[in-house]
C-alpha positions in Angstrom: -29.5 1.3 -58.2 -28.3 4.4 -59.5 -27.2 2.7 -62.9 -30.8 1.3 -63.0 -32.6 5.2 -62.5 -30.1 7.0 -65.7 -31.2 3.4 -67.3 -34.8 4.8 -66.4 -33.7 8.0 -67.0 -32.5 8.3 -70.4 -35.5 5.3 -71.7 -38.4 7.9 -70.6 -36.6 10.2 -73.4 -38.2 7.8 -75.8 -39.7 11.2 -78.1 -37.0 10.7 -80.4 -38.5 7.8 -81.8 -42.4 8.5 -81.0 -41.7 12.1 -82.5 -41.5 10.2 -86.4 -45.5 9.2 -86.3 -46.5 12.6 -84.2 -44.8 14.6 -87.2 -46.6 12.7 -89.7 -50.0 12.7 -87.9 -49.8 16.4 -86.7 -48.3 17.8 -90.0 -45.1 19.5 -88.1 -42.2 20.4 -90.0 -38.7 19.1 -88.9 -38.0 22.7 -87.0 -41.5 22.4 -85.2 -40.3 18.6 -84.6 -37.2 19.9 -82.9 -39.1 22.2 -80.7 -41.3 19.4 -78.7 -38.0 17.4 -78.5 -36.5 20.7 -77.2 -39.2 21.0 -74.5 -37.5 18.3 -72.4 -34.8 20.6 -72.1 -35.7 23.9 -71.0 -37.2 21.8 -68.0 -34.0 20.5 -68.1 -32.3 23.9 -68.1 -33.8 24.5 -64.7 -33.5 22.3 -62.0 -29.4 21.2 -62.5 -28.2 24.0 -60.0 -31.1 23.4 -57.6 -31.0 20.0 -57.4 -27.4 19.7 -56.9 -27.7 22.5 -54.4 -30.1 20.1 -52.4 -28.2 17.2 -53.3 -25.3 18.2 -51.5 -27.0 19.7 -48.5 -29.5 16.8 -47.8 -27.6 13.9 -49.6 -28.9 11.7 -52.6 -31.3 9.5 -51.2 -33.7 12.1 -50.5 -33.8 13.8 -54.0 -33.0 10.9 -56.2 -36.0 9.4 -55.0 -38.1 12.8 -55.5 -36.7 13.4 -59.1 -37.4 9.7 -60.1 -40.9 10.1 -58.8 -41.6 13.2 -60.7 -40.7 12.3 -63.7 -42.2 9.0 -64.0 -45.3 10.7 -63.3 -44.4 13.3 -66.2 -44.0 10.2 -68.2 -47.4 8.2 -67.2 -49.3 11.3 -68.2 -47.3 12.1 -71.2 -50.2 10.4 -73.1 -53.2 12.3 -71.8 -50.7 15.6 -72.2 -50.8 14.7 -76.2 -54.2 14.0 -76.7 -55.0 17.3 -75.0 -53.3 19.6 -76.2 -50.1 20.8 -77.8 -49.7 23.0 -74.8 -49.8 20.1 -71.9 -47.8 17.7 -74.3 -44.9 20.9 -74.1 -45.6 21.1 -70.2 -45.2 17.5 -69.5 -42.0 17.5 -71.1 -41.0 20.1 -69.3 -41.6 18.6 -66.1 -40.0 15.6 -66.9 -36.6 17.6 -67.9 -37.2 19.8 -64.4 -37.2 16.4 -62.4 -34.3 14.7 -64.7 -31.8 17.5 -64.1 -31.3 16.0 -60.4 -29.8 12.7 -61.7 -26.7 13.4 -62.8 -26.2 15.6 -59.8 -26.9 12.9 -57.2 -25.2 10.5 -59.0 -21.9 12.4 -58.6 -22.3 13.5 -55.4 -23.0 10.3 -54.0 -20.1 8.6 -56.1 -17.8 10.8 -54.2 -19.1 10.0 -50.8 -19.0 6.4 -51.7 -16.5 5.5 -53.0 -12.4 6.0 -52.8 -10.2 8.2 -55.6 -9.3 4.9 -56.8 -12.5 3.1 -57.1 -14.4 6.1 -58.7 -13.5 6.0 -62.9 -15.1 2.7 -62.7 -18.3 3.9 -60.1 -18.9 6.6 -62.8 -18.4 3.9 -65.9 -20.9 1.3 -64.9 -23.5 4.3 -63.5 -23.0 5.8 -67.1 -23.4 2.0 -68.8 -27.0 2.4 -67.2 -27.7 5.6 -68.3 -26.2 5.1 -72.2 -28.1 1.2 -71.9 -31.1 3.1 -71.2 -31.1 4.8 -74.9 -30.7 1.7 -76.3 -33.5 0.0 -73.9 -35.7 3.3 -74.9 -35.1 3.4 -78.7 -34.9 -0.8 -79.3 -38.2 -1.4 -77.6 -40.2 1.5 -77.8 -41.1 0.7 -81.9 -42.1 -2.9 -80.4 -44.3 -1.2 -77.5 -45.8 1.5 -80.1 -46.9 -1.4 -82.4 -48.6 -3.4 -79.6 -49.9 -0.7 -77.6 -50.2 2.1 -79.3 -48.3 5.2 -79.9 -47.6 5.7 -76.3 -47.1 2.4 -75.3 -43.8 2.8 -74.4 -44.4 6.1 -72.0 -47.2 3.6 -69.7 -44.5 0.7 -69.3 -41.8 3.2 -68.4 -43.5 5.3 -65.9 -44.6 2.4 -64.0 -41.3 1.0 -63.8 -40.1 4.4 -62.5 -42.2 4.2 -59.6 -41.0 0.5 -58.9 -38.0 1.5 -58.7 -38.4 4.0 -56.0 -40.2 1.4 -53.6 -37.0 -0.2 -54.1 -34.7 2.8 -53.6 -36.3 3.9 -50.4 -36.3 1.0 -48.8 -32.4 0.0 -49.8 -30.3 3.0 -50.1 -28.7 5.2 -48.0 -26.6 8.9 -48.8 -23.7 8.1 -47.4 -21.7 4.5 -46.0 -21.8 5.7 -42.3 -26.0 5.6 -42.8 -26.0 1.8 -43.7 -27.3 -1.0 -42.7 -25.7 -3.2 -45.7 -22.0 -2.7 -44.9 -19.3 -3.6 -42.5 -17.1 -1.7 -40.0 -14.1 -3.2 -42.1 -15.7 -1.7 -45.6 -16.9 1.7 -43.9 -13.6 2.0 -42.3 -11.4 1.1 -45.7 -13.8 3.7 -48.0 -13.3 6.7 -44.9 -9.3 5.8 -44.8 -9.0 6.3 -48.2 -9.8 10.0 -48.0 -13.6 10.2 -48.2 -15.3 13.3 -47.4 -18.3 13.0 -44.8 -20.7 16.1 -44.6 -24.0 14.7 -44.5 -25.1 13.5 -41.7 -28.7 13.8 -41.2 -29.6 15.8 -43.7 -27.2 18.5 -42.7 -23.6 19.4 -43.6 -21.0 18.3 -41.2 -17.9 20.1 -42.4 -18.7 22.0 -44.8 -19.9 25.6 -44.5 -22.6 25.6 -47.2 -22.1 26.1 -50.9 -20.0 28.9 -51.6 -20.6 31.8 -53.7 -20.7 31.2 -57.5 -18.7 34.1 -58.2 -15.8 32.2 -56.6 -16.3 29.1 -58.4 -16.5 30.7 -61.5 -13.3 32.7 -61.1 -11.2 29.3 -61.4 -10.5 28.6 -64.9 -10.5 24.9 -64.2 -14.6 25.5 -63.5 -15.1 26.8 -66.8 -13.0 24.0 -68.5 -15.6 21.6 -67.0 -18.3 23.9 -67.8 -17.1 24.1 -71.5 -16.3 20.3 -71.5 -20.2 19.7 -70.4 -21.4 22.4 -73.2 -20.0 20.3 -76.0 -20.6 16.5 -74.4 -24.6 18.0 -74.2 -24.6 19.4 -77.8 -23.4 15.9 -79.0 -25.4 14.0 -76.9 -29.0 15.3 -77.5 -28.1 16.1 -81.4 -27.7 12.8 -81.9 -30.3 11.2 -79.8 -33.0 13.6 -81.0 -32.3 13.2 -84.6 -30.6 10.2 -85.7 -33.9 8.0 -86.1 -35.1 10.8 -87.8 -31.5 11.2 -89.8 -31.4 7.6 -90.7 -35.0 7.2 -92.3 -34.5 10.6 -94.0 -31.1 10.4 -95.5 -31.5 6.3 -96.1 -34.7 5.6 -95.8 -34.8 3.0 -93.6 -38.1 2.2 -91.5 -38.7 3.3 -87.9 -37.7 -0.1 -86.8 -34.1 0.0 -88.3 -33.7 3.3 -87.5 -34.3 2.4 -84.2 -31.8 -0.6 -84.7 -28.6 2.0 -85.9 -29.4 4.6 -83.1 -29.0 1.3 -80.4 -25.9 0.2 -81.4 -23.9 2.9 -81.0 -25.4 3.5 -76.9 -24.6 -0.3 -76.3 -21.0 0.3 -77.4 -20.5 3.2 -75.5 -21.9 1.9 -72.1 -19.3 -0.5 -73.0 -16.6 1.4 -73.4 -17.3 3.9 -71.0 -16.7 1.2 -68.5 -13.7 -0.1 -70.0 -12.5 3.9 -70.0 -13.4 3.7 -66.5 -10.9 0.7 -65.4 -8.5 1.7 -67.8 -8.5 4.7 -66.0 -8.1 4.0 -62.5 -5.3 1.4 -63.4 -3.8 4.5 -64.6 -4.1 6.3 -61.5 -2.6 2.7 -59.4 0.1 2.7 -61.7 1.3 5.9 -60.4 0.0 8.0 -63.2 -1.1 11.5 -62.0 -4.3 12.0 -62.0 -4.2 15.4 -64.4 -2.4 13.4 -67.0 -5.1 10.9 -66.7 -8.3 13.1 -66.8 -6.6 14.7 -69.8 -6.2 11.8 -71.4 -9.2 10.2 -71.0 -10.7 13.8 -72.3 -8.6 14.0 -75.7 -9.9 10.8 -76.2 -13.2 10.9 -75.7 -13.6 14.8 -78.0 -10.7 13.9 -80.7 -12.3 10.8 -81.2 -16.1 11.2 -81.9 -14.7 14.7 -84.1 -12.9 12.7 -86.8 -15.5 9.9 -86.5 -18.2 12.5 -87.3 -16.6 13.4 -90.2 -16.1 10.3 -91.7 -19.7 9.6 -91.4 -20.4 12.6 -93.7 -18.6 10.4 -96.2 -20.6 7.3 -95.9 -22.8 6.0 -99.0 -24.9 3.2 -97.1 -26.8 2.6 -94.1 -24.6 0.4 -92.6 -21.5 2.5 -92.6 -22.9 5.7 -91.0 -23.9 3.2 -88.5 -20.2 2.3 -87.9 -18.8 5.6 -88.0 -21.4 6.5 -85.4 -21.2 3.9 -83.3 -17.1 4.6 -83.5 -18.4 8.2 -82.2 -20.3 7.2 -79.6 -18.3 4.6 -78.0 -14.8 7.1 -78.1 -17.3 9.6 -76.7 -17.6 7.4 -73.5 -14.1 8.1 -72.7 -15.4 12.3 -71.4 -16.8 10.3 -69.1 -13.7 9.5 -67.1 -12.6 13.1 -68.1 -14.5 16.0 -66.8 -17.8 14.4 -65.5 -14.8 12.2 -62.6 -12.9 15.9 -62.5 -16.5 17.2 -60.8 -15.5 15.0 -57.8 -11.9 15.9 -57.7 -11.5 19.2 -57.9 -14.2 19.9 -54.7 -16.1 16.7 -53.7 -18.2 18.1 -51.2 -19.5 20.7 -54.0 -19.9 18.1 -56.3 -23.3 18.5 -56.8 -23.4 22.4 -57.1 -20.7 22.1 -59.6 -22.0 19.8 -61.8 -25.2 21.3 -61.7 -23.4 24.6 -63.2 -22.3 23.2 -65.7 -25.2 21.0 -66.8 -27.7 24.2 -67.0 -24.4 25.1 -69.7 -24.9 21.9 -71.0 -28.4 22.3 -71.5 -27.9 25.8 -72.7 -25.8 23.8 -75.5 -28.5 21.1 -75.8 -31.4 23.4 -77.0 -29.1 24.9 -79.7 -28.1 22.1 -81.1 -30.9 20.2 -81.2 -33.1 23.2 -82.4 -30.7 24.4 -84.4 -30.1 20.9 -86.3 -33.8 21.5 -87.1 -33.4 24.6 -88.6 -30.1 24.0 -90.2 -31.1 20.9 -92.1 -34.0 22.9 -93.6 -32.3 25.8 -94.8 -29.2 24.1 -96.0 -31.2 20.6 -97.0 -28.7 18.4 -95.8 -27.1 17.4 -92.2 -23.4 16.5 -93.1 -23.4 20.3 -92.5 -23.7 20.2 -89.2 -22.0 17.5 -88.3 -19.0 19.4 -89.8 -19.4 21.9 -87.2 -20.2 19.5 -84.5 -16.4 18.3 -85.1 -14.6 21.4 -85.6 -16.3 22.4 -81.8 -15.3 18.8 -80.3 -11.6 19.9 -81.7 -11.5 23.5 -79.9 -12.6 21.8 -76.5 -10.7 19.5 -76.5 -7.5 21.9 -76.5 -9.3 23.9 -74.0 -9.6 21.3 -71.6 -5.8 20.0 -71.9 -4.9 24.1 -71.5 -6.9 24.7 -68.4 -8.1 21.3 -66.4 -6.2 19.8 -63.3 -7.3 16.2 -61.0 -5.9 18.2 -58.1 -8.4 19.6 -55.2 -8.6 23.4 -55.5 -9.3 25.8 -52.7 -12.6 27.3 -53.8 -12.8 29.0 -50.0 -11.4 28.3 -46.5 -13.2 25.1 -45.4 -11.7 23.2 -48.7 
């Protein structure tokens, strides 16, 4: 269920794709084009902190089910927002970004109530499989849906399957195993023997004392390697979902459709990866690996990688190899996943969601430069390679950053840790 709402979650970003006929119809140049696909994230700027805040004090159930809610709404009305004004299109997106910034949040925090140290790369691979799947679901099919049902086709159909979802949700899930229905004493007892945390119970925190101040979490220098770590995934992330449709049928010409086509192959091989990183991973950890060496691994990986694999794609003469080099990017890029994004859970499970919520509003931070900045960039230099060049050289630096400064070990953040 959770894979299926970041499946839903990343599809309802479909602007990337419906932003090519807007531009053309509306006249916007390719900085005003970056904006609206900015707007998304300051919404998205706002809510990470929040939500995790809630998240951890009343459990996922409860503001999964709220987020998913809101912003299928944002999306069902996404169409009425653009026929109306420029104004409501900007506010819609907004809201759409404000409810989105729970789900990461919630998908962490109940990861790590769920499931053991062991078990977890893997949780965190195949919930991130949805969520990558979902750009790929978003960007192959919203062309199709455009051409049948009109330019926003594809924000009706995904809406609606939002709010589906949350019938199901409601009625299935619960925050933690000791609230189920679905599982046995012999499975509740194996995932609390194996050094699970239990503090919600109810809706209220069992052991924990609340969230503790954010001046002590941000005086650990293993917060701001996470924090960092997030920054740069972000930047990559939303640069290239926001712009390479709009890359490949500028630099190569290629039609919406195919453009469409190279920007999906890349998110299907990194939901596969990213859950191949994830067993890899945790066989690491049963082989006696510690797990520091392991999240550092898994890190270099997944920044080293997608750096040099950016470059290479400045090199490329045709359509078809950009599209290897990216998807090369992409799918090394998974690897973070089982990096800093597991660390979250490590470090101070039961602040899971605060924490990752910290560094998401720096991830979004990153996000609106980037994908703003690309806009801006490519018109006053006339060319992208550019930036990707810089997109690189940061992966590189954060990369060593994380390797100088992260840990897999639980750290005291105050005395009920």
């Amino acid at each position: 269920m959770i894979a299926l709402s970041l499946a839903l979650c990343n599809a309802d970003r479909v602007m990337s794709v419906a932003i090519v006929p807007l531009s053309l119809s509306h006249g916007w140049r390719q900085s005003f084009a970056g904006v609206v696909q900015s707007s998304f994230l300051w919404g998205y700027l706002i809510s990470p902190v929040a939500g995790g805040t809630l998240v951890d004090y009343y459990g996922g159930k409860l503001v999964m089910a709220w987020g998913v809610a809101l912003w299928s709404m944002a999306t069902l009305l996404t169409p009425w927002a653009a026929e109306a004004s420029l104004w409501a299109l900007l506010a819609m997106r907004m809201l759409l970004g404000i409810a989105e910034g729970v789900a990461l949040p919630c998908m962490n925090n109940m990861i790590a109530r769920w499931f053991p140290p062991t078990e977890r790369s893997r949780a965190v691979g195949l919930a991130m499989a949805g969520f990558q799947l979902g750009s790929a679901i978003g960007l192959t099919f919203s062309p199709i849906l455009m051409s049948q049902g009109g330019l926003f086709g594809p924000f009706v159909i995904f809406g609606l399957s939002g709010f589906l979802w949350v019938l199901v949700w409601v009625s299935a899930t619960s925050s933690t195993p000791e609230h189920s229905r679905q599982i046995s004493i012999h499975e509740l007892r194996y995932i609390q023997n194996k050094g699970q945390i239990h503090t919600i119970v109810e809706g209220k925190s069992k052991t924990s004392k609340g969230i503790p101040l954010f001046r002590r979490l941000l005086s650990k220098l293993l917060t701001w390697s996470i924090i960092v770590a997030n920054a740069m995934h972000s930047w990559g992330f939303f640069v290239i979902l926001s712009w390479m449709p709009i890359y490949f049928k500028t630099i190569y010409h290629v039609d919406l459709r195919q453009a469409a086509w190279f920007s999906v192959v890349p998110w299907s091989m990194m939901a596969l990866t990213g859950y191949f990183a994830g067993v890899l991973s945790d066989l690491m950890i049963q082989r006696g690996i510690s797990v520091t060496l392991t999240r550092k691994v898994m890190q270099s990986v997944g920044f080293f990688g997608p750096g040099f694999a950016l470059i290479g794609l400045t090199t490329a003469p045709s359509p078809s190899i950009p599209s290897a080099w990216l998807t090369l990017a992409v799918g090394l890029k998974a690897f973070s996943h089982c990096g800093f994004l597991v660390n979250l859970q490590e470090i101070a499970p039961q602040y899971s969601g605060v924490l990752h919520g910290i560094s998401n509003t720096a991830g979004t931070l990153a996000a609106i430069i980037g994908t703003v900045g690309a806009g801006f960039f490519v018109e006053l230099v006339g060319s992208f390679k550019g930036f990707f060049v810089l997109t690189s050289v940061l992966y590189f630096a954060d990369a060593v950053f994380w390797n100088v400064f992260s840990t897999g070990e639980r750290v005291k953040f105050d005395d009920s840790t």
